[in-house]
mmJSON file of the N, C-alpha and C atoms, coordinates in Angstrom:
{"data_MODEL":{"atom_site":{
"group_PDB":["ATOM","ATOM","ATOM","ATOM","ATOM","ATOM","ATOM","ATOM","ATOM","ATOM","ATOM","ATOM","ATOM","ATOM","ATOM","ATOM","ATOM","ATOM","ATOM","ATOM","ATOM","ATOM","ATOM","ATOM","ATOM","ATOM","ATOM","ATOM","ATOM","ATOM","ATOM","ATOM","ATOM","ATOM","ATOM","ATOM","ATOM","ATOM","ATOM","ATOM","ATOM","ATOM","ATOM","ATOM","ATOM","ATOM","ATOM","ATOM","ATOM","ATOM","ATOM","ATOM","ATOM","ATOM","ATOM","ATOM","ATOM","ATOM","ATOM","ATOM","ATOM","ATOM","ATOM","ATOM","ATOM","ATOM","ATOM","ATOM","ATOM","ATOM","ATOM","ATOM","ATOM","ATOM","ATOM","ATOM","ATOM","ATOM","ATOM","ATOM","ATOM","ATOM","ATOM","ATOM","ATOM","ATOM","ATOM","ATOM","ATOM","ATOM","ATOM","ATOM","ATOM","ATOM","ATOM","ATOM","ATOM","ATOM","ATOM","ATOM","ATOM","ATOM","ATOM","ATOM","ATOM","ATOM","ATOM","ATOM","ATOM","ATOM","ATOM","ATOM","ATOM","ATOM","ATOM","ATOM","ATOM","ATOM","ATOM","ATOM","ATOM","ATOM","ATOM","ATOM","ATOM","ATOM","ATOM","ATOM","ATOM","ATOM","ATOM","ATOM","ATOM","ATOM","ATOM","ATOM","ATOM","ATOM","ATOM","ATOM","ATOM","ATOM","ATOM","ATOM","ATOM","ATOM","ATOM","ATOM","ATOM","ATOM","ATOM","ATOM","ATOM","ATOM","ATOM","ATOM","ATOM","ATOM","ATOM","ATOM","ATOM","ATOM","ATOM","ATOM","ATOM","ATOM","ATOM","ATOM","ATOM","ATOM","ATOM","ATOM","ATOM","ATOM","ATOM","ATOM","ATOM","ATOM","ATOM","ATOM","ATOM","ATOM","ATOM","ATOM","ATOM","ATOM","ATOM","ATOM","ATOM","ATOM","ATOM","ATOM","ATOM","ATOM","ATOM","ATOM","ATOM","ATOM","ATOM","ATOM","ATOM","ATOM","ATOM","ATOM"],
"id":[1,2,3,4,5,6,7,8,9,10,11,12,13,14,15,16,17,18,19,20,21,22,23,24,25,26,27,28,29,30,31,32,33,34,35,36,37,38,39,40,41,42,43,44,45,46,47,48,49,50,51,52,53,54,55,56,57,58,59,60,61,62,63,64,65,66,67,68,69,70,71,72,73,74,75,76,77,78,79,80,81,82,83,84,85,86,87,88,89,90,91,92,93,94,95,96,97,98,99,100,101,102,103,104,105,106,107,108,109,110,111,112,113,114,115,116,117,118,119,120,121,122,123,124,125,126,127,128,129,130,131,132,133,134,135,136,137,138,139,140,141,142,143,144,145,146,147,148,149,150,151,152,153,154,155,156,157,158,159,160,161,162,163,164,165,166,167,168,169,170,171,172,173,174,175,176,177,178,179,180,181,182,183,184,185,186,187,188,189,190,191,192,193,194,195,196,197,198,199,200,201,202,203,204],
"type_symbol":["N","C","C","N","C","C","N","C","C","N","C","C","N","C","C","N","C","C","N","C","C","N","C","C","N","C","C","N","C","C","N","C","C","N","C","C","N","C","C","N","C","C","N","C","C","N","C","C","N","C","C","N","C","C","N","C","C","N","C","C","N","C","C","N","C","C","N","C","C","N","C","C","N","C","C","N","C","C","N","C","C","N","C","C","N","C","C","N","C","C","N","C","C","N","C","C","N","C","C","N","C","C","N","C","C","N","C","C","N","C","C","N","C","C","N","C","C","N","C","C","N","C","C","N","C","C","N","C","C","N","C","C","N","C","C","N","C","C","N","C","C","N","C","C","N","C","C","N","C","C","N","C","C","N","C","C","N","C","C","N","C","C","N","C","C","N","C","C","N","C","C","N","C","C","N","C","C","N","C","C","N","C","C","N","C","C","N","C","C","N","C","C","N","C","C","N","C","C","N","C","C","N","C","C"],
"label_atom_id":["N","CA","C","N","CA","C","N","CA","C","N","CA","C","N","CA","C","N","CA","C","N","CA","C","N","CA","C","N","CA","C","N","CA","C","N","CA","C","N","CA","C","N","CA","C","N","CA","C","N","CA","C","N","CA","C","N","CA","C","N","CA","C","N","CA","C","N","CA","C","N","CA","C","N","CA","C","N","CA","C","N","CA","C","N","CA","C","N","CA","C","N","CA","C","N","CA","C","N","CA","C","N","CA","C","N","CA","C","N","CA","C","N","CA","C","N","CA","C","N","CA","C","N","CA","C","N","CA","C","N","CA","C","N","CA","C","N","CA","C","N","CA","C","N","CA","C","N","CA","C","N","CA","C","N","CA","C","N","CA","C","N","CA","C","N","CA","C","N","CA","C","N","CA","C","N","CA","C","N","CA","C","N","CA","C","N","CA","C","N","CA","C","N","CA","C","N","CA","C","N","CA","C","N","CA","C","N","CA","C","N","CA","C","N","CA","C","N","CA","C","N","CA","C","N","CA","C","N","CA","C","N","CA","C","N","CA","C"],
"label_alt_id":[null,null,null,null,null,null,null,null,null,null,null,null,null,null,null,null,null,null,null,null,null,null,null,null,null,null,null,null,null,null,null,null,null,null,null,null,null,null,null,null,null,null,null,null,null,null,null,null,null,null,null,null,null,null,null,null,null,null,null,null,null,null,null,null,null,null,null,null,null,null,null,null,null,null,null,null,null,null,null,null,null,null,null,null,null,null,null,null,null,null,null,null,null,null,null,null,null,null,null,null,null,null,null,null,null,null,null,null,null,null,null,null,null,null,null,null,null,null,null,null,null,null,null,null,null,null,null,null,null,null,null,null,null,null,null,null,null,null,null,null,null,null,null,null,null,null,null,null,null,null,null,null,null,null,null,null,null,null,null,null,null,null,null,null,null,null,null,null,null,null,null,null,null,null,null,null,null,null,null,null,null,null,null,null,null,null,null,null,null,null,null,null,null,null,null,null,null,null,null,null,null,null,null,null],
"label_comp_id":["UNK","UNK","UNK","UNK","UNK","UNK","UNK","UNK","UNK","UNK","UNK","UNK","UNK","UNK","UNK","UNK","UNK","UNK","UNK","UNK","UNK","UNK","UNK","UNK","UNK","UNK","UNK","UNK","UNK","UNK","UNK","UNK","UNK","UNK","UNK","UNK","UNK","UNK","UNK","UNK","UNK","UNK","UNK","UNK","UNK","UNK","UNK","UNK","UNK","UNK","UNK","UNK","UNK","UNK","UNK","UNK","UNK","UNK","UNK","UNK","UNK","UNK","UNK","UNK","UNK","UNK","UNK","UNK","UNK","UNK","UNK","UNK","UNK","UNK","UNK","UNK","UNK","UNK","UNK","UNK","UNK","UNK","UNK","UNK","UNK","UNK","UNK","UNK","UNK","UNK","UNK","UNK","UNK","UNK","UNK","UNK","UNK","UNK","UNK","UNK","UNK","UNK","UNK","UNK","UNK","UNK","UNK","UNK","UNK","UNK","UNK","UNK","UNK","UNK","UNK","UNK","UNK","UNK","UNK","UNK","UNK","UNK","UNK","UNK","UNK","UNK","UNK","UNK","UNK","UNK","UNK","UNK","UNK","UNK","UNK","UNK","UNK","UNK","UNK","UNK","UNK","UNK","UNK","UNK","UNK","UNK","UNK","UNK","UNK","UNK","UNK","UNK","UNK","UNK","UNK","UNK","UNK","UNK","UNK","UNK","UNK","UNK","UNK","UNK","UNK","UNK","UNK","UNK","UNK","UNK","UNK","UNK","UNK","UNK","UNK","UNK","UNK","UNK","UNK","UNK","UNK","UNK","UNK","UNK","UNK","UNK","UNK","UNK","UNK","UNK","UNK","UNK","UNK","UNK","UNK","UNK","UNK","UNK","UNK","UNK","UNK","UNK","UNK","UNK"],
"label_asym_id":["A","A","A","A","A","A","A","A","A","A","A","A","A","A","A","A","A","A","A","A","A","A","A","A","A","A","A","A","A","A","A","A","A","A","A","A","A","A","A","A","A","A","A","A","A","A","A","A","A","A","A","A","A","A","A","A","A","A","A","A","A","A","A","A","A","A","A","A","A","A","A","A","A","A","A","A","A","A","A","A","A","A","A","A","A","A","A","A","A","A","A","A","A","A","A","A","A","A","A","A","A","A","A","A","A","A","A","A","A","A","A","A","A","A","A","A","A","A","A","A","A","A","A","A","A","A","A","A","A","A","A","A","A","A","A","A","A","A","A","A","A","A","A","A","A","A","A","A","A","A","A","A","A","A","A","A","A","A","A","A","A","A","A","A","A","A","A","A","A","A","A","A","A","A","A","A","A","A","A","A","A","A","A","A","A","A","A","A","A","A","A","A","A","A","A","A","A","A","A","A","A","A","A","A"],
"label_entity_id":["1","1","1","1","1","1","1","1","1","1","1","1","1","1","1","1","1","1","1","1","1","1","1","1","1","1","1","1","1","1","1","1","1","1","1","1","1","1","1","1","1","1","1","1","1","1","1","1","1","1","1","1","1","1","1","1","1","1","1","1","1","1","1","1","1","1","1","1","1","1","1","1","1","1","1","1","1","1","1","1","1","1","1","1","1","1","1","1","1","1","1","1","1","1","1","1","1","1","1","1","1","1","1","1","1","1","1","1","1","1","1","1","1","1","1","1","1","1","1","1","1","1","1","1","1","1","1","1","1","1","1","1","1","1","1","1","1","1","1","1","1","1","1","1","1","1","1","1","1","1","1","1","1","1","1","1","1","1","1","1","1","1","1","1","1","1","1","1","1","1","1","1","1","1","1","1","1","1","1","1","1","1","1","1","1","1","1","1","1","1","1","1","1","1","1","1","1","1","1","1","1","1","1","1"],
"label_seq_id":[1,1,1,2,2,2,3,3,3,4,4,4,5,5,5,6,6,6,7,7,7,8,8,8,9,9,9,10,10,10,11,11,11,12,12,12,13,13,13,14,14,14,15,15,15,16,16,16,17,17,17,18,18,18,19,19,19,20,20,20,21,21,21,22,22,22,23,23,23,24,24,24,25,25,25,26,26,26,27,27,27,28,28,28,29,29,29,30,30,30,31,31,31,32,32,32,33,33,33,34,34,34,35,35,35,36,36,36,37,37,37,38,38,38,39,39,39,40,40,40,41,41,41,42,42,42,43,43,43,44,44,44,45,45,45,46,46,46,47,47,47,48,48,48,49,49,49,50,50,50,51,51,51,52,52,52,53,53,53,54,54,54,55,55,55,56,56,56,57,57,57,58,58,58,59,59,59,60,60,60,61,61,61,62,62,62,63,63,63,64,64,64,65,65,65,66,66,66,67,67,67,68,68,68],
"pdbx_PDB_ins_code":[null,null,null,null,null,null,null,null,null,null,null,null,null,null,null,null,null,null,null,null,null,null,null,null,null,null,null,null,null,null,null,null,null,null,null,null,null,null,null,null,null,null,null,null,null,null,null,null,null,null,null,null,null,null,null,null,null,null,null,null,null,null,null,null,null,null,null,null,null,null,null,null,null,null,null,null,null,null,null,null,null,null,null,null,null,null,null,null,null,null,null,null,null,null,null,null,null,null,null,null,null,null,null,null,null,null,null,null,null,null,null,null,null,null,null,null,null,null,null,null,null,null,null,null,null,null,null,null,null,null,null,null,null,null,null,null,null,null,null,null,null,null,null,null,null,null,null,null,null,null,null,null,null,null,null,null,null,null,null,null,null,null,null,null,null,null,null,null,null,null,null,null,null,null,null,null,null,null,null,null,null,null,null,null,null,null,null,null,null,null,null,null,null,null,null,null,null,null,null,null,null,null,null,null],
"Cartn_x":[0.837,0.0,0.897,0.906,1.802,0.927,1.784,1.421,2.048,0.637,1.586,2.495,3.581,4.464,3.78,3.242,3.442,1.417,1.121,0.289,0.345,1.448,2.05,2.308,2.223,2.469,4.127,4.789,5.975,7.084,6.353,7.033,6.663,5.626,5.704,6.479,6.626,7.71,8.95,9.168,10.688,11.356,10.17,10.14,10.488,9.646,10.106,11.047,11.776,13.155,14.026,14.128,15.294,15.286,14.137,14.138,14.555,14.456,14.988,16.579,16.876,18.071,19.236,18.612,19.313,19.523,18.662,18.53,19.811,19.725,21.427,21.183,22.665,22.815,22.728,22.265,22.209,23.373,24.554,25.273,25.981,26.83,26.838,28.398,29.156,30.82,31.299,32.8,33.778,33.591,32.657,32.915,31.49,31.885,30.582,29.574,28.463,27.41,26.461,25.973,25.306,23.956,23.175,21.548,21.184,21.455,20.4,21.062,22.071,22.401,21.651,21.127,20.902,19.578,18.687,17.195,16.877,17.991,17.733,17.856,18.681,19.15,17.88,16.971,15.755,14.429,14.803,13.644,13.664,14.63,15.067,14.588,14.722,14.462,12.845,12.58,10.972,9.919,11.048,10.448,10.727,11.727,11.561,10.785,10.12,9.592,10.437,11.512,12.327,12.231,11.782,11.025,9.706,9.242,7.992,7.882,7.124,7.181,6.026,6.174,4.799,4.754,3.821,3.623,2.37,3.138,2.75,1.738,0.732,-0.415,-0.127,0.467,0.592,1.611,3.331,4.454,4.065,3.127,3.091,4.47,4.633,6.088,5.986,6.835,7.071,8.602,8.354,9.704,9.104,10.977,11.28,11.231,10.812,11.152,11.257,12.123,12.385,10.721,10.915,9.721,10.476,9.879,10.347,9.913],
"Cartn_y":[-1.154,0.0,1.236,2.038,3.212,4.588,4.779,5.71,7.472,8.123,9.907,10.382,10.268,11.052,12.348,13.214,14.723,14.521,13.8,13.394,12.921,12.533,12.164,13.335,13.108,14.132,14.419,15.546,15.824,14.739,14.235,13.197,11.777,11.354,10.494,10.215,10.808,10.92,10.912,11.764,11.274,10.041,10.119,8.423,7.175,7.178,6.338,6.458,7.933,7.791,7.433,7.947,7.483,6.11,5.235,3.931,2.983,3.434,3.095,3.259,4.749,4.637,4.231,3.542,2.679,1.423,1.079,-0.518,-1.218,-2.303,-2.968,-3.305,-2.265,-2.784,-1.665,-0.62,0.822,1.72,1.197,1.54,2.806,3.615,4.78,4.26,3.5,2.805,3.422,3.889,4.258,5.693,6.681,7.341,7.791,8.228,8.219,9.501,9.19,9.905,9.998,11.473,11.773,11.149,10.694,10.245,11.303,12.742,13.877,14.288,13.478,13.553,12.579,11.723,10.114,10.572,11.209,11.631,12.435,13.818,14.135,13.862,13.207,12.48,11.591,10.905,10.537,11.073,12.042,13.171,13.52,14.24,14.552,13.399,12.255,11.632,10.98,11.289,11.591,12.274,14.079,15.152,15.194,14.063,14.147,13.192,12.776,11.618,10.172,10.322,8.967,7.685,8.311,6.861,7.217,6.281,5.905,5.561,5.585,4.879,4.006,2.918,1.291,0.741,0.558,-0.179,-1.243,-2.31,-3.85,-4.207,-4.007,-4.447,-5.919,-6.983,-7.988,-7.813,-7.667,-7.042,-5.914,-4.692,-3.774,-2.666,-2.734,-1.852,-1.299,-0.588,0.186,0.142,0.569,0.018,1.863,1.875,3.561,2.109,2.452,1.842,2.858,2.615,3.213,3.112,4.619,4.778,4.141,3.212,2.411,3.368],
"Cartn_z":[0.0,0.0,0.0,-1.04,-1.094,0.031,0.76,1.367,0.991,0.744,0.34,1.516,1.154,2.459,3.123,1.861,2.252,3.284,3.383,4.561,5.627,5.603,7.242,7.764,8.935,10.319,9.963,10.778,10.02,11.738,12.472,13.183,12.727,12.008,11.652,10.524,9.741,8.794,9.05,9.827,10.632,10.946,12.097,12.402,11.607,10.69,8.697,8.885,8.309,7.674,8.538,9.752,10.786,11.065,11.174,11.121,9.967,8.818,7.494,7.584,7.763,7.608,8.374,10.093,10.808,10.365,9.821,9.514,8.622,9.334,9.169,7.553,6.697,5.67,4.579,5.475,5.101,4.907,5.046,5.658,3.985,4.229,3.472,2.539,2.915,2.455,3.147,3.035,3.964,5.139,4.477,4.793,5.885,7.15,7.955,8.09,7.594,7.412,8.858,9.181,9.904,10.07,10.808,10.679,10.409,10.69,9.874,8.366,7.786,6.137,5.667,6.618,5.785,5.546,6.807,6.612,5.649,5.743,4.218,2.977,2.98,1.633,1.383,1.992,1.996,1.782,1.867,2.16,1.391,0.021,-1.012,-2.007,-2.055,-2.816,-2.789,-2.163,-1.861,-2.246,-2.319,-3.086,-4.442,-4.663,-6.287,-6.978,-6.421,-7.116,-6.954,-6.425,-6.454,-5.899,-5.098,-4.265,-3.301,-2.854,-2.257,-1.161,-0.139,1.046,0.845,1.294,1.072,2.245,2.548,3.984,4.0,4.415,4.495,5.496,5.664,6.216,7.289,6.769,7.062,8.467,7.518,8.82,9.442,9.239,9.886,9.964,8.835,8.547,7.145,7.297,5.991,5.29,3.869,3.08,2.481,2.365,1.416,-0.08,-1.078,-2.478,-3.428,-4.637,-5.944,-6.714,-7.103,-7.953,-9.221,-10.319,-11.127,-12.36],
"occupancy":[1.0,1.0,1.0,1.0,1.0,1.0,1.0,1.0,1.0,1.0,1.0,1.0,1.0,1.0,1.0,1.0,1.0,1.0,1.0,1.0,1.0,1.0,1.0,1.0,1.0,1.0,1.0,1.0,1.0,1.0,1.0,1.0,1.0,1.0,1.0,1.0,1.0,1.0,1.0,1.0,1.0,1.0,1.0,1.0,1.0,1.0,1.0,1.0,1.0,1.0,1.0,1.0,1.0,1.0,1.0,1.0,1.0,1.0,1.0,1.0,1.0,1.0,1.0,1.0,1.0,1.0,1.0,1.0,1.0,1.0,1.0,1.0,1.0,1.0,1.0,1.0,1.0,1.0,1.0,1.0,1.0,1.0,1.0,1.0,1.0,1.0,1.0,1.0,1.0,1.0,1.0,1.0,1.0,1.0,1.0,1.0,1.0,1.0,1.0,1.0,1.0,1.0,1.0,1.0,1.0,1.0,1.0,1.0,1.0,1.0,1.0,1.0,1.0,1.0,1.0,1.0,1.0,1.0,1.0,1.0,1.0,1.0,1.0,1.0,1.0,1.0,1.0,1.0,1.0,1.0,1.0,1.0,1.0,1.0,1.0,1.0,1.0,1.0,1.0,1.0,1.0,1.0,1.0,1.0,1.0,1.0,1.0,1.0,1.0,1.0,1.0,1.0,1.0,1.0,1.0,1.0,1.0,1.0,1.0,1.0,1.0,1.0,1.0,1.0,1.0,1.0,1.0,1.0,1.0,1.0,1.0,1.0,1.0,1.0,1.0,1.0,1.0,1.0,1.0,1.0,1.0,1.0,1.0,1.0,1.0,1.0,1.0,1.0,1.0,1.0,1.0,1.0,1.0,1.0,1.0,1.0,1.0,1.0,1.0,1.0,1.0,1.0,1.0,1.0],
"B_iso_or_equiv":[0.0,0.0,0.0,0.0,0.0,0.0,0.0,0.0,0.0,0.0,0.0,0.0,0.0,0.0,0.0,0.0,0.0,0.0,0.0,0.0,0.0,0.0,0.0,0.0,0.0,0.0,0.0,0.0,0.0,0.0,0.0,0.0,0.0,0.0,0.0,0.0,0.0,0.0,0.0,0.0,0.0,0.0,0.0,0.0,0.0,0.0,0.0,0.0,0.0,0.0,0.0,0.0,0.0,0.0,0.0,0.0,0.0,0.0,0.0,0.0,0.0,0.0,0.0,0.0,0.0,0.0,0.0,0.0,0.0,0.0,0.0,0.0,0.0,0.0,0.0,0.0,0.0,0.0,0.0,0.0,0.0,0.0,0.0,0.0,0.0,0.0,0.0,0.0,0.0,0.0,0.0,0.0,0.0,0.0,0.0,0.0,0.0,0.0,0.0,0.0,0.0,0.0,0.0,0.0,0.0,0.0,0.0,0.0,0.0,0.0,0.0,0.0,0.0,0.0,0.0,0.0,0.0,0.0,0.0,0.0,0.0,0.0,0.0,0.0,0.0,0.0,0.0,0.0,0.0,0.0,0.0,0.0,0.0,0.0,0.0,0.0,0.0,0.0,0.0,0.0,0.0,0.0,0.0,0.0,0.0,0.0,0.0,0.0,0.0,0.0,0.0,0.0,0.0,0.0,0.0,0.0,0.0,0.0,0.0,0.0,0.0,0.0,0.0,0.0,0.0,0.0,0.0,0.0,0.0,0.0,0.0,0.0,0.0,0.0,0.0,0.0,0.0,0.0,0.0,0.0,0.0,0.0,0.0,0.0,0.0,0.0,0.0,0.0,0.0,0.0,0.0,0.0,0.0,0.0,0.0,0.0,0.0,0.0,0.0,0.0,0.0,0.0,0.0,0.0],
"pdbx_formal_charge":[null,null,null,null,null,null,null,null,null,null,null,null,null,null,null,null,null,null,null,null,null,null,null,null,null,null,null,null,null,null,null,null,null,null,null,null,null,null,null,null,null,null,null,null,null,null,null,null,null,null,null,null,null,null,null,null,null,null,null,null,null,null,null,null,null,null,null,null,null,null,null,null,null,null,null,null,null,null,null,null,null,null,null,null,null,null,null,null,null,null,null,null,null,null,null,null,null,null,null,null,null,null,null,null,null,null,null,null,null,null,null,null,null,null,null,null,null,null,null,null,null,null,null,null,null,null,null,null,null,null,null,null,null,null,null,null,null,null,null,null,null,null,null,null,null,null,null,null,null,null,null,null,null,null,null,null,null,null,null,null,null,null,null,null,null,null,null,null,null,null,null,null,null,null,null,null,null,null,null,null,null,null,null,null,null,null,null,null,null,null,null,null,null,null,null,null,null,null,null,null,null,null,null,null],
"auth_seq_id":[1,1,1,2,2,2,3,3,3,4,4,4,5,5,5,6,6,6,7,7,7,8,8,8,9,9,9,10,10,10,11,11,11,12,12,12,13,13,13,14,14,14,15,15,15,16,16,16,17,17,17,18,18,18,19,19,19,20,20,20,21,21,21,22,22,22,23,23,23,24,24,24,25,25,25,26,26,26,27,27,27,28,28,28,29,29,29,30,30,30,31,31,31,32,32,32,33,33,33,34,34,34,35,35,35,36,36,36,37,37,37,38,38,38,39,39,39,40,40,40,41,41,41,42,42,42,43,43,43,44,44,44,45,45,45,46,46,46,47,47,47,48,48,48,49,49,49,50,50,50,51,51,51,52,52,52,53,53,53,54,54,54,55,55,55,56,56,56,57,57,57,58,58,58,59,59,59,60,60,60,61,61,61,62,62,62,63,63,63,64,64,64,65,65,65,66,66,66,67,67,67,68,68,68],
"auth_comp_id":["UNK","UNK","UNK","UNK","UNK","UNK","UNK","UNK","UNK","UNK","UNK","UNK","UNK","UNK","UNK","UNK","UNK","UNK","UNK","UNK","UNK","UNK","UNK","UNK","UNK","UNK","UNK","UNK","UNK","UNK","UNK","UNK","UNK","UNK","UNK","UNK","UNK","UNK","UNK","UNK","UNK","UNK","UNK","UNK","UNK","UNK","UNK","UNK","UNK","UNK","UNK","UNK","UNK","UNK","UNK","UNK","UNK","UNK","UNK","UNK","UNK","UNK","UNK","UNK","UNK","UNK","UNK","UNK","UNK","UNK","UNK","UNK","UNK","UNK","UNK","UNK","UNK","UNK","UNK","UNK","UNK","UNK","UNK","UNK","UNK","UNK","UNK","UNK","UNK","UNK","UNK","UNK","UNK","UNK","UNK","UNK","UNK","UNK","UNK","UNK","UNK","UNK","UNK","UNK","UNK","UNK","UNK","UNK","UNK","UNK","UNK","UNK","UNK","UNK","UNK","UNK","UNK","UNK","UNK","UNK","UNK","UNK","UNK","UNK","UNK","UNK","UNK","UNK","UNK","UNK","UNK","UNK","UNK","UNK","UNK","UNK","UNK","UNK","UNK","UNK","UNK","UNK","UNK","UNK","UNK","UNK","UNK","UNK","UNK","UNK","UNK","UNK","UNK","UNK","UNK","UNK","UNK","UNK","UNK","UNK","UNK","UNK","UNK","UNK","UNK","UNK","UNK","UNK","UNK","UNK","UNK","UNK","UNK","UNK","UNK","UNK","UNK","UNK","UNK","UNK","UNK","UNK","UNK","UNK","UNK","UNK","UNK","UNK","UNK","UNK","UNK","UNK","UNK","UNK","UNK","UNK","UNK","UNK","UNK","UNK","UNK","UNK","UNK","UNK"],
"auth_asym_id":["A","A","A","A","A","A","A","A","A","A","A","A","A","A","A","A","A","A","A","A","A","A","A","A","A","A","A","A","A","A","A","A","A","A","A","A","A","A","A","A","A","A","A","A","A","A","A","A","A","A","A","A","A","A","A","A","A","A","A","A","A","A","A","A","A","A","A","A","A","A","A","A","A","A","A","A","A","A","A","A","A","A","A","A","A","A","A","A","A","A","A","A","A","A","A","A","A","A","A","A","A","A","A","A","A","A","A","A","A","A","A","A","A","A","A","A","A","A","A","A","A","A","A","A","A","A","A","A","A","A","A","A","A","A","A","A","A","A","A","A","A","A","A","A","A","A","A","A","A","A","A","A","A","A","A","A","A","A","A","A","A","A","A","A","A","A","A","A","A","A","A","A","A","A","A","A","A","A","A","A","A","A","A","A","A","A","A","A","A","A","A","A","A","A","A","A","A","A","A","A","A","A","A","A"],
"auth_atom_id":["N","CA","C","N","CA","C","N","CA","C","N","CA","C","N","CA","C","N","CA","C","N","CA","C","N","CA","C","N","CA","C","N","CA","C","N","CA","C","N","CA","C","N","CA","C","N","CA","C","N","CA","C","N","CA","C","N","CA","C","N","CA","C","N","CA","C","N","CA","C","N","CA","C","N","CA","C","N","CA","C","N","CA","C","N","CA","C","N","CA","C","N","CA","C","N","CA","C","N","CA","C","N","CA","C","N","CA","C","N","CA","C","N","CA","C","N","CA","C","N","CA","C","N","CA","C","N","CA","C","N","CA","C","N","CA","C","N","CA","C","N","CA","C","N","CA","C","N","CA","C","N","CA","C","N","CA","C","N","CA","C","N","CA","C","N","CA","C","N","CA","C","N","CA","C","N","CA","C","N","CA","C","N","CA","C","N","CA","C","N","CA","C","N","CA","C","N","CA","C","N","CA","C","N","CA","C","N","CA","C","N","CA","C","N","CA","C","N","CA","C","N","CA","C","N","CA","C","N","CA","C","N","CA","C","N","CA","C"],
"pdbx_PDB_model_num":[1,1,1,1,1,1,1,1,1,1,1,1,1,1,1,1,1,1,1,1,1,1,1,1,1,1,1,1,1,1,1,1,1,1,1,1,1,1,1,1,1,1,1,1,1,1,1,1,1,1,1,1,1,1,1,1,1,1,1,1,1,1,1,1,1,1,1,1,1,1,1,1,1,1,1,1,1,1,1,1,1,1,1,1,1,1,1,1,1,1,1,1,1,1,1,1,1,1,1,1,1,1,1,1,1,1,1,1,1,1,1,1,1,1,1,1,1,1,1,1,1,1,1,1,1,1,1,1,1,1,1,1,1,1,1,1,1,1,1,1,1,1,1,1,1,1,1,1,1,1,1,1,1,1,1,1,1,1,1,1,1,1,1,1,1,1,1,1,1,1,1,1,1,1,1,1,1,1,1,1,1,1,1,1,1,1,1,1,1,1,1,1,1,1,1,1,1,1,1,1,1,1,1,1]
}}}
């Protein structure tokens, strides 16, 4: 179920991205990135159309995905 970002609360949205961008595997390569570069860098790609946030009814979670 694709959910509109720009309808989320501006903490629930947060919430998303900072949880996304902890998650093991996220990781940026050598060089270490801030959690508030990673959120924007998310956030940005959000406002461009780049990706999506979807959330799974079943797990009760949400996935950032590439708009295809």
């Amino acid at each position: 179920m694709d959910i509109p970002w720009q309808e989320l609360s501006e903490e629930a949205l947060n919430g998303i991205l900072e949880e996304y961008a902890t998650r093991e595997g996220t990781e940026y390569g050598w060089q270490e990135v801030s959690l508030d570069a990673k959120v924007a860098q998310l956030r940005r790609q959000l406002a461009r159309g780049e990706a999506r946030i979807d959330f799974d009814p079943d797990t009760q979670t949400c996935e950032l995905r590439p708009v295809e």
